[in-house]
C-alpha positions as CSV (number, residue, x, y, z in Angstrom):
1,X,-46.5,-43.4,59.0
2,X,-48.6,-44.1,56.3
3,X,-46.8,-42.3,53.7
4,X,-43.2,-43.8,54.9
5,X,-44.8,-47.2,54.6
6,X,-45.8,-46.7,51.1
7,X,-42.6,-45.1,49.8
8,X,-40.5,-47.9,51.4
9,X,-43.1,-50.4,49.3
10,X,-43.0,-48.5,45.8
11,X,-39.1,-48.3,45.9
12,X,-38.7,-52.0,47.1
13,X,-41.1,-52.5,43.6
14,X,-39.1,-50.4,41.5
15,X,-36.2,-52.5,42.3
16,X,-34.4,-49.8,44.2
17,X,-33.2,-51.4,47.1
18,X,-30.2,-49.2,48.1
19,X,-31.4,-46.4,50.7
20,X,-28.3,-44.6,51.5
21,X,-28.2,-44.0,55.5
22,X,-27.6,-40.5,55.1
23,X,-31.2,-40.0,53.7
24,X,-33.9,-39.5,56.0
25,X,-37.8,-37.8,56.2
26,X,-37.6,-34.1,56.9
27,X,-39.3,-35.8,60.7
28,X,-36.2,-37.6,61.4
29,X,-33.6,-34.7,59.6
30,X,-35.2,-32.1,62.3
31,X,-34.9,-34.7,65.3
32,X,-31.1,-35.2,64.4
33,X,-30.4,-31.2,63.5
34,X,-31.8,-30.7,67.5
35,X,-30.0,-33.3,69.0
36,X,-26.7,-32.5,66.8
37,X,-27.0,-28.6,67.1
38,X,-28.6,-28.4,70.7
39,X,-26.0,-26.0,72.9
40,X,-23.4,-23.9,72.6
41,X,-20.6,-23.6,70.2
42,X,-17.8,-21.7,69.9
43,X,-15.9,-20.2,66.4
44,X,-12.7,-21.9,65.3
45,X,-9.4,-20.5,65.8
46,X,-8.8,-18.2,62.7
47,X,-6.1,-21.2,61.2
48,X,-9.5,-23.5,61.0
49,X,-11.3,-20.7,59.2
50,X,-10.8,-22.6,55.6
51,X,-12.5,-22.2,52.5
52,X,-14.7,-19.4,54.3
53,X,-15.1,-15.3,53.5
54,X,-13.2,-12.9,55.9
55,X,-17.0,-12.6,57.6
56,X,-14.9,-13.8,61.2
57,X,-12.6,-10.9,60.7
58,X,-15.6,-8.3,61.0
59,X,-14.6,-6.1,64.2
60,X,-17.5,-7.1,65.7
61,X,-16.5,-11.4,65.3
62,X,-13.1,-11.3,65.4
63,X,-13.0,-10.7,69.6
64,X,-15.0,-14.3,69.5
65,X,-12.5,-15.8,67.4
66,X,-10.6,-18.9,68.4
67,X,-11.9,-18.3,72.2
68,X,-14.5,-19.6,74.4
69,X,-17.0,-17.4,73.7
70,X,-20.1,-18.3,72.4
71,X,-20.4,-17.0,69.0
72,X,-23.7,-19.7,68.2
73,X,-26.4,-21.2,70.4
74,X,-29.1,-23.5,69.8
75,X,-31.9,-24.0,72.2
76,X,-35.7,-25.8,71.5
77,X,-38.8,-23.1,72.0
78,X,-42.6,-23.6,71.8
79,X,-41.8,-27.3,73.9
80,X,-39.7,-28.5,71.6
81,X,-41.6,-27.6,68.4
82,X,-38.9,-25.1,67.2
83,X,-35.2,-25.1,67.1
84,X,-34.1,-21.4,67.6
85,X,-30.2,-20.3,66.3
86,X,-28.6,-17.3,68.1
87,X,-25.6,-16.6,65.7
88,X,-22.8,-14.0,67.3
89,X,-25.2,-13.3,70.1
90,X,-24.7,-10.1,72.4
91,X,-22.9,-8.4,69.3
92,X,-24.2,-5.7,66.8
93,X,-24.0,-8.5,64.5
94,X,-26.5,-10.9,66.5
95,X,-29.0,-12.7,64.2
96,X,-31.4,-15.6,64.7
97,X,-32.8,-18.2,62.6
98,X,-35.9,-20.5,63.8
99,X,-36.3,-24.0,62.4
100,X,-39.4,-25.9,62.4
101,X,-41.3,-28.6,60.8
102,X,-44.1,-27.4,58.5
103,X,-46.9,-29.2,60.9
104,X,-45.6,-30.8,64.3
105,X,-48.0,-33.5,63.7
106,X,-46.6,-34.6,60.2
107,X,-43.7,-33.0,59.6
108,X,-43.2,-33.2,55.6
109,X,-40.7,-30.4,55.2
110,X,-38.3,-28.2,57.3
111,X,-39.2,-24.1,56.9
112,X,-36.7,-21.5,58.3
113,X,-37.0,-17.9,58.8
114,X,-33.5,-16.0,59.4
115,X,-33.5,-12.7,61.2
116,X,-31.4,-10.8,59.2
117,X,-28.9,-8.0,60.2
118,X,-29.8,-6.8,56.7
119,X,-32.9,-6.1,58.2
120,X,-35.5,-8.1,56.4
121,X,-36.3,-12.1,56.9
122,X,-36.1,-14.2,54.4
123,X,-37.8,-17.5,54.6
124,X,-36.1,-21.1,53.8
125,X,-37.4,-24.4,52.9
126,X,-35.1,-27.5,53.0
127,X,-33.8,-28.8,50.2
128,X,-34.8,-32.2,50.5
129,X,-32.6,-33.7,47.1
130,X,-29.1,-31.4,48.2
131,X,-29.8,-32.6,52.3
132,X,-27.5,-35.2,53.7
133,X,-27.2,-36.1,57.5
134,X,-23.0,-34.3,56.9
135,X,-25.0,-31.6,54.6
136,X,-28.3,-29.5,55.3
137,X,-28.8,-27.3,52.3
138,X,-31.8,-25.0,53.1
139,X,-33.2,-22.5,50.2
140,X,-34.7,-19.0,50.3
141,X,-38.3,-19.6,49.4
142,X,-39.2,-18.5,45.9
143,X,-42.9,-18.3,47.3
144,X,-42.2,-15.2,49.0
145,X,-41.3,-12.0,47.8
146,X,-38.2,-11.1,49.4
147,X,-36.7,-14.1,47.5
148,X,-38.3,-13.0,44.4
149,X,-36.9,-9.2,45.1
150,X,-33.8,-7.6,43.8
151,X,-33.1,-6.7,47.2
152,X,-29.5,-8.1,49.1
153,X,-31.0,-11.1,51.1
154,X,-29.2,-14.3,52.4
155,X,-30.4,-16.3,49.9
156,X,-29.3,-20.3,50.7
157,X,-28.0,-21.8,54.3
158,X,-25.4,-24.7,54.4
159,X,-24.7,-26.8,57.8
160,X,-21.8,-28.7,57.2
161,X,-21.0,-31.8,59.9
162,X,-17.5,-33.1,60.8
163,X,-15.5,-34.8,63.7
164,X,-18.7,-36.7,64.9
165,X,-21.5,-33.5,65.0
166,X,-18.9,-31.9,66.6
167,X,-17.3,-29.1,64.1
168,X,-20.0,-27.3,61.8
169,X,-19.1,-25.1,58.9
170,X,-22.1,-22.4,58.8
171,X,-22.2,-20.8,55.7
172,X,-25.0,-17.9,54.7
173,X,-25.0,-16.8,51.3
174,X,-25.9,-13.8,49.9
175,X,-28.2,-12.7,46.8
176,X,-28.9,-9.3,45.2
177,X,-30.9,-8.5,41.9
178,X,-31.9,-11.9,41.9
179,X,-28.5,-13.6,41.7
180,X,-25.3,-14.4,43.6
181,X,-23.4,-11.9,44.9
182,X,-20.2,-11.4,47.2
183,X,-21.9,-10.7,50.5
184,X,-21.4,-14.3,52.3
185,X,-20.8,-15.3,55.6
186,X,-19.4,-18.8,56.0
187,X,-17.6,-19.7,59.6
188,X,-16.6,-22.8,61.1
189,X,-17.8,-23.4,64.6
190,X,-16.6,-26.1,67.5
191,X,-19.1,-27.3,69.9
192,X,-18.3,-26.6,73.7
């Protein structure tokens, strides 16, 4: 509380007195991404499925496309202290991510760690200067050495808000020999 109080002080001193509303702590970011994500959601009809890679036409997605299937949950574990995403569950394809504050006590940065059907799990930090309340940009984290590795990892998660928290645009994207490659997966989800 401390902290906040100070920053609010030094920028008021600077002369910076625009805060735009879509910034917030990583504290409050985590308390919206529950309440905003929390449920069940279902993938867009294929016609909605703009600006994405042909990741919902895998055999194993397509069945979930544009129905009422649940192709992504999000439910809280460890009371509340983690925010666990089941994406495409009972599918071959199933993975899950869990979000968490760094310390529940005083949360100063989001950490992730996606449970890859490329079999390994790479860990994320948010991106605290790319992160909007319509944007959450989260980072592979060059501490660890799967993000340091040549080896095909998902290297950068996007969350991508519309129609009131109630359309998100999921997109996982793909690194091998330490750059970009071609091996995305980017859907657009409604929520049920």
């Amino acid at each position: 509380m401390k902290t906040k109080l100070l920053k609010l002080f030094f920028l008021t001193l600077l002369g910076s007195t625009t805060i735009h509303a879509t910034q917030m702590d990583p504290e409050q970011l985590f308390e919206y991404l529950k309440k905003t994500l929390k449920g069940e959601w279902k993938l867009s009809a294929a016609n909605k499925q703009i600006d994405t890679t042909d990741a919902y036409k895998h055999p194993y997605v397509l069945p979930l496309v544009g129905t009422d299937k649940t192709a992504l949950s999000y439910k809280f574990i460890g009371y509340g202290s983690t925010l666990q995403e089941d994406l495409l569950p009972d599918t071959k394809k199933q993975m899950v991510t869990m979000y968490h504050c760094d310390d529940y006590v005083d949360c100063t940065q989001i950490l992730a760690t996606h449970y890859c059907t490329k079999m390994n799990q790479p860990q994320f930090i948010l991106d605290l200067k790319k992160t909007t309340k319509e944007r959450v940009v989260f980072n592979c984290n060059m501490k660890t050495k799967l993000c340091q590795s040549n080896e095909d990892h998902i290297h950068q998660i996007i969350m991508e808000f519309s129609n009131n928290g109630k359309h998100l645009k999921s997109s996982y994207l793909g690194w091998t020999d330490q750059k970009p490659n071609k091996k995305n997966s980017i859907y657009h989800f409604d929520k049920k």
